[in-house]
N, C-alpha and C positions, 0 to 999 in steps of 0.2 A: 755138148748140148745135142739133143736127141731133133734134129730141124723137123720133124714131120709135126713133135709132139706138142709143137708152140702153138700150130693150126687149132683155131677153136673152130670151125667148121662154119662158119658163117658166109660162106660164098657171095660173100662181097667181090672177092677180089676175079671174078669170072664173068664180070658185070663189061661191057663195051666200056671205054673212054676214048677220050679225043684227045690230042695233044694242041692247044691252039697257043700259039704264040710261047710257047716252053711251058702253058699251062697246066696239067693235067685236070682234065672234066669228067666226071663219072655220066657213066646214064641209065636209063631203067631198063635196057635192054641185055637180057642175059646171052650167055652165050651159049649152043644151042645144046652140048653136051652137059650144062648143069643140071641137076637134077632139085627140083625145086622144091619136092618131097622133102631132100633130104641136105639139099645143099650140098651134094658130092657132085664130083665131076664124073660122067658116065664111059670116061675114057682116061684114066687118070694114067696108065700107066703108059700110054702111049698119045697123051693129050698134045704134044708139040709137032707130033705128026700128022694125027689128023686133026687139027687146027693150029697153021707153021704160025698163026700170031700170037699163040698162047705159048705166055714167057713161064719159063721154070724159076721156082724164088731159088735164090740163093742172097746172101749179103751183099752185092755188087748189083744186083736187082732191084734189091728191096729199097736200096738209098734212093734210087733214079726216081722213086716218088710216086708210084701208082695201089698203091695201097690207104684203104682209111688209117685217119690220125690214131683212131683209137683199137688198130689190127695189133696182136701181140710180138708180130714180129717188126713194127716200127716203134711199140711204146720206148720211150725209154731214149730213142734217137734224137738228137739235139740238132734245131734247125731243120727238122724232115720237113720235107715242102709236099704235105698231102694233098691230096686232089679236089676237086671243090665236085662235095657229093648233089645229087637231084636236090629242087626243091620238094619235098614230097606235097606240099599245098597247091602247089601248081598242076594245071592239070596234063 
């Protein structure tokens, strides 16, 4: 499997979360290298350097649960414990 090629580009996953009580919480806050144009990251190839909290996916990553339910690279995982995304109604 080709891992870059699963990414639909939807930069959900470059979004802040919170980890509260083993929960994971999404929020509406991006991170500051997203590019909102286009939903890439504007330092992808050295993104873990300059920013040390941005995780690199890999399968060992992607179980621990910070990815949306319906991200291609968790569909399909059984019992993925996704993160509970914004309310977007809320203001």
């Amino acid at each position: 499997m080709d891992w870059e090629a699963v990414c639909c580009r939807c930069g959900r996953c470059c979004y802040e979360k919170i980890d509260f009580e083993g929960q994971i919480y999404y929020t509406d806050i991006p991170c500051q290298f997203l590019d909102p144009a286009s939903n890439l990251c504007q330092v992808y190839a050295e993104r873990d350097i300059r920013r040390p909290g941005c995780v690199r996916l890999c399968p060992e990553n992607v179980a621990k649960g910070f990815l949306p339910a319906d991200c291609p690279y968790v569909v399909g995982l059984d019992n993925y414990p996704a993160p509970i995304m914004p309310d977007a109604d809320e203001p």
